[in-house]
C-alpha positions as CSV (number, residue, x, y, z in Angstrom):
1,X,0.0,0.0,0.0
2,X,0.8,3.6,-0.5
3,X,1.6,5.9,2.8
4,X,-1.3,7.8,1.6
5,X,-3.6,4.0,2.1
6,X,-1.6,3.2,5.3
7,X,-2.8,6.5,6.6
8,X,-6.5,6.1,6.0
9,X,-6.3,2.5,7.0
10,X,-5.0,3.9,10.8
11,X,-7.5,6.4,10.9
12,X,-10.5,3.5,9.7
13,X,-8.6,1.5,13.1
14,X,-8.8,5.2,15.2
15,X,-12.3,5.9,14.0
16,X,-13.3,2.3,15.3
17,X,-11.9,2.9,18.9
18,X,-13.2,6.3,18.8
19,X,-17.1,5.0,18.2
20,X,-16.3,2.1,20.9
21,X,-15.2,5.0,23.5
22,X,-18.0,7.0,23.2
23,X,-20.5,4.4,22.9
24,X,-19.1,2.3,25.9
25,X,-19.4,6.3,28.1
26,X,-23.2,6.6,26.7
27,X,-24.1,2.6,27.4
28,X,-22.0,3.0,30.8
29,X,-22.7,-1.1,31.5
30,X,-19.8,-2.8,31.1
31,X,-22.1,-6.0,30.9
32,X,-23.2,-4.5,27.7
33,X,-20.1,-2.8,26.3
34,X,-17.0,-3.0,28.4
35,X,-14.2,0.4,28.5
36,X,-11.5,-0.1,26.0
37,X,-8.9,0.2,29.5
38,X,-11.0,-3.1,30.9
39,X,-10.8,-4.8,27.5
40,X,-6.6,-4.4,27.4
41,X,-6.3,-5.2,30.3
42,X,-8.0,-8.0,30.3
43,X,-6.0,-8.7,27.1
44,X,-2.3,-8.1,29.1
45,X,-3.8,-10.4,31.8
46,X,-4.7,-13.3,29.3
47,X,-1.1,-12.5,27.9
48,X,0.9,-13.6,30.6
49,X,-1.3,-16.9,31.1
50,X,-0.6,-20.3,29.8
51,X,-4.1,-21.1,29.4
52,X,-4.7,-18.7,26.0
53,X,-1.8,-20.2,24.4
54,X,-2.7,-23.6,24.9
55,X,-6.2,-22.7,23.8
56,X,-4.3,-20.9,20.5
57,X,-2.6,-24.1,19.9
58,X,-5.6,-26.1,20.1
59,X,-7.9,-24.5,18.0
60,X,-5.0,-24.3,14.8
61,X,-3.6,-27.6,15.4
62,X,-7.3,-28.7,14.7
63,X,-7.1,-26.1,11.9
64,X,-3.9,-27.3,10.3
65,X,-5.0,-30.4,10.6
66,X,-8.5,-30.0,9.1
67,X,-7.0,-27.8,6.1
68,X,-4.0,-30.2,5.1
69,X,-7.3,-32.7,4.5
70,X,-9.2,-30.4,2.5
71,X,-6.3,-29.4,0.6
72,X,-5.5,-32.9,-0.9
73,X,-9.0,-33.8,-1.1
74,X,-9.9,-30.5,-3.1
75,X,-7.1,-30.5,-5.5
76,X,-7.4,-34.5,-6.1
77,X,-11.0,-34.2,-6.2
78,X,-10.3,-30.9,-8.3
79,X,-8.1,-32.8,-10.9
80,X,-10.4,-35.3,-11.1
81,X,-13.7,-33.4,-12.0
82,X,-11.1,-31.3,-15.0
83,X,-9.6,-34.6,-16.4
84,X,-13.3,-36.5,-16.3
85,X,-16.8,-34.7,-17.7
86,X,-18.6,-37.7,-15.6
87,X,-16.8,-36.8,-11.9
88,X,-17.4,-33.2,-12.5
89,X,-21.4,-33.8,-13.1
90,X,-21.4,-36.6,-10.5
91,X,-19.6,-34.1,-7.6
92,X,-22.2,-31.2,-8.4
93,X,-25.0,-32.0,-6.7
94,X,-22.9,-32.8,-3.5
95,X,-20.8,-29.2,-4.1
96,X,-24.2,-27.7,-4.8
97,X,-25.9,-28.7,-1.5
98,X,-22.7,-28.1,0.7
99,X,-22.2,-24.3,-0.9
100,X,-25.7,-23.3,-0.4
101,X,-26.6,-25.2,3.2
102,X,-26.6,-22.8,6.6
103,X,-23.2,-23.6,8.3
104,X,-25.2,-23.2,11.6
105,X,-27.7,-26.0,10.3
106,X,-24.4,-27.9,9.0
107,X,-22.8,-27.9,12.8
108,X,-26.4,-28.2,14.5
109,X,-26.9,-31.4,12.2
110,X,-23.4,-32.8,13.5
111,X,-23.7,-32.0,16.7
112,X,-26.2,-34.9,17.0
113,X,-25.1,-37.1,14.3
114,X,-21.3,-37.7,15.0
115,X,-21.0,-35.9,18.6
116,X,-19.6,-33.3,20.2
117,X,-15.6,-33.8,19.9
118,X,-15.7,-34.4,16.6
119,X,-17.7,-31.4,14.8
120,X,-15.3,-28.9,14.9
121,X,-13.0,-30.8,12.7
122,X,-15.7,-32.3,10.4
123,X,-17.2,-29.2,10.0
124,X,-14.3,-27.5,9.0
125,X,-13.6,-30.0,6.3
126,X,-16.9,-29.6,5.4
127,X,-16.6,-25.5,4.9
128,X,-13.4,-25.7,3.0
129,X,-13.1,-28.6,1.0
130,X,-15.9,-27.1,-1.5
131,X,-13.8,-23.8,-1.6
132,X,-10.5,-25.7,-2.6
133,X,-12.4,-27.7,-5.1
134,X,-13.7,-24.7,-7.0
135,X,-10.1,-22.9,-7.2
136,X,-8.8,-25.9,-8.3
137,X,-11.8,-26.0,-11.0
138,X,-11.6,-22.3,-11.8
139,X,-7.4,-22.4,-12.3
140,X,-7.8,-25.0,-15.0
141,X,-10.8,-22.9,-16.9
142,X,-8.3,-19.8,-17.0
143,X,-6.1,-21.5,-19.1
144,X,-6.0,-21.0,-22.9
145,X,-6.8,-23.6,-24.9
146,X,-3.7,-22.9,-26.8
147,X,-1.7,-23.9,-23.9
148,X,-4.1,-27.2,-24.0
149,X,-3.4,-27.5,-27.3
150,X,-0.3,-27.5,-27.4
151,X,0.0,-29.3,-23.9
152,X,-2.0,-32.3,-25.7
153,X,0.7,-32.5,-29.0
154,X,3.7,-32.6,-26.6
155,X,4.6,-36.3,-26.7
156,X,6.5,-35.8,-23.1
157,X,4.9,-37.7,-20.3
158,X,1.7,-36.4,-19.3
159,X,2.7,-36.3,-15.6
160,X,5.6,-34.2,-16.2
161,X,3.7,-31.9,-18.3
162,X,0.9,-31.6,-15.9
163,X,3.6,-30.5,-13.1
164,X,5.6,-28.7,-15.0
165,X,3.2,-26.5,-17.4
166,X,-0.2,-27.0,-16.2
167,X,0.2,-27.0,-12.0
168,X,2.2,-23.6,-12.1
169,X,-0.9,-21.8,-14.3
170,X,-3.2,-23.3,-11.6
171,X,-1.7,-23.1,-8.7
172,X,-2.2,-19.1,-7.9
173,X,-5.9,-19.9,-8.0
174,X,-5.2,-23.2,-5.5
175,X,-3.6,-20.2,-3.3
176,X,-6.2,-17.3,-3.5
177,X,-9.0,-20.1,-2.6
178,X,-6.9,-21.3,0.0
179,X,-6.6,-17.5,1.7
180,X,-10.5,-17.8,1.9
181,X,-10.6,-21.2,2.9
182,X,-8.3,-20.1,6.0
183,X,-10.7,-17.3,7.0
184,X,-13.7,-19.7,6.8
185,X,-12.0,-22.7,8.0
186,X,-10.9,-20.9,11.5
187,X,-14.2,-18.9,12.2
188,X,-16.1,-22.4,11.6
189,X,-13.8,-23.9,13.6
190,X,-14.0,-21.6,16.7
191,X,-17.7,-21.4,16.2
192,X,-18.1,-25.2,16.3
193,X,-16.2,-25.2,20.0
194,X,-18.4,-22.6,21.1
195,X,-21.4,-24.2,20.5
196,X,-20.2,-27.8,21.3
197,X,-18.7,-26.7,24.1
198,X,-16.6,-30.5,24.8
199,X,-13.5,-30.0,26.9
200,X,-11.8,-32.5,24.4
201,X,-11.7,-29.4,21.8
202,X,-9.8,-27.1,24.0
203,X,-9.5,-23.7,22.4
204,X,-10.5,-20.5,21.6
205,X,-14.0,-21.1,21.7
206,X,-14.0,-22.7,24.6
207,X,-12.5,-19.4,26.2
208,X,-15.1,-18.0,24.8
209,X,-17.6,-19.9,25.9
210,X,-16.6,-19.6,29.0
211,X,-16.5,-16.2,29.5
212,X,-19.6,-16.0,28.1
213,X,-20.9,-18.1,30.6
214,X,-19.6,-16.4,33.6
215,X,-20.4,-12.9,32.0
216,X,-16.6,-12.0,31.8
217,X,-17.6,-9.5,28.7
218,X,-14.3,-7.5,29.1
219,X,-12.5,-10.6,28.6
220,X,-14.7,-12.3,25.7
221,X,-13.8,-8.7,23.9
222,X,-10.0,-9.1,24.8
223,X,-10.2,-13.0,23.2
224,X,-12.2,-12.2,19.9
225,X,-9.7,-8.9,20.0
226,X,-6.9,-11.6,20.0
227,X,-8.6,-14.0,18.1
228,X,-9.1,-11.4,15.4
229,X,-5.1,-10.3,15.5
230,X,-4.2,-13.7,15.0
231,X,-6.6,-14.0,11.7
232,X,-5.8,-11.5,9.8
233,X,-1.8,-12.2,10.3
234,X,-2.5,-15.4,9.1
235,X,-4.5,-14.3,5.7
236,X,-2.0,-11.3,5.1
237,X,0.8,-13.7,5.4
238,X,-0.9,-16.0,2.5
239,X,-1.8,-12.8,0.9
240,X,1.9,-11.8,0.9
241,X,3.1,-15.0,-0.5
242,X,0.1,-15.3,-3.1
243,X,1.6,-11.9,-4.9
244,X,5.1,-13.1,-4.2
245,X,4.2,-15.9,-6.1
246,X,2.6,-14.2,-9.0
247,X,5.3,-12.3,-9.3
248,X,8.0,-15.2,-9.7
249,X,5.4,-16.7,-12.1
């Protein structure tokens, strides 16, 4: 970004904080809106515990986990429906219903079908498997069918063609649906703990859930405050290394 961007972009951060002042003085509940000083503080306190990094580590090891899955399940099933009219026209329906379908009935559903310990992870596969598959779809329609065409004539081996001329032209699609497959992935996730609330899935839901439950507001503002920190250096990060990549390609 430009100076001239980074400079609105603090004030857009200022202007937020300056609403959440003056709205927190005129509510004047901290049950309702905590003070900005409560919420930090709250935020240096859960700093210098173990518990919040433990629950950090437990909610993305489930993520990193979840996403490695979808990732070789939506290229291969990706491939699969580009190389073959019949798997592309057989996964439809299934991509169709999964796109479409409430997440909250998706993780209501699985909450009584396959339990409580195991939703978060299932339906995280379930949010970003689809989103994989697509990018992988979508990379393979942006290329010319002159690069086809020729791809088709080469005699070389179809594998090393595939990896070596086809795989670089799709894989900066692969990436930007895997930047939004991150964002989704990790808000399903969390919101699965909240709601299934099983000490088995310790994480950051489960922090919230319990502050929730104990009306701790100042500290379930300091925990989304975190939880949003650690989100958006996670997608800028892929961002970064999505244009870094489009550059070298």
């Amino acid at each position: 970004m430009k100076k001239r961007d980074y400079l609105f972009y603090t004030l857009g951060i200022l202007l937020l904080f300056i609403i959440w002042f003056f709205s927190s003085i005129i509510t004047n509940q901290e049950l309702i809106l905590p003070k900005i000083s409560s919420v930090f503080k709250e935020l240096g306190l859960l700093l210098i515990k173990k518990d919040i990094y433990l629950a950090i580590y437990g909610s993305f090891i489930r993520v990193l986990l979840g996403f490695t899955i979808s990732l070789i399940v939506g290229i291969f099933l990706g491939v699969l429906a580009n190389r073959f009219r019949f798997f592309e026209l057989l996964f439809k329906p299934m991509y169709l219903i999964v796109k479409n379908v409430p997440t909250a009935s998706v993780l209501l559903l699985l909450l009584i079908m396959v339990g409580f310990s195991k939703t978060p992870l299932i339906l995280l596969l379930i949010v970003t498997i689809p989103i994989i598959y697509q990018s992988t779809i979508y990379g393979f329609q942006t290329i010319s069918n002159d690069i086809k065409d020729i791809n088709k004539l080469d005699n070389a081996n179809n594998l090393m063609n595939f990896f070596q001329v086809i795989l670089p032209l799709v894989l900066p699609s692969i990436i930007n649906g895997v930047i939004i497959a991150i964002g989704v992935g990790i808000k399903a996730e969390v919101m699965a703990e909240i709601l299934s609330g099983s000490t088995k899935n310790n994480g950051i839901g489960l922090l919230l859930k319990y502050a929730r439950d104990n009306l701790e507001i100042a500290k379930l503002f300091a925990i989304t405050i975190l939880f949003i920190i650690i989100t958006i250096f996670i997608e800028q990060t892929m961002s970064f290394l999505h244009k870094k990549y489009q550059i070298t390609y």
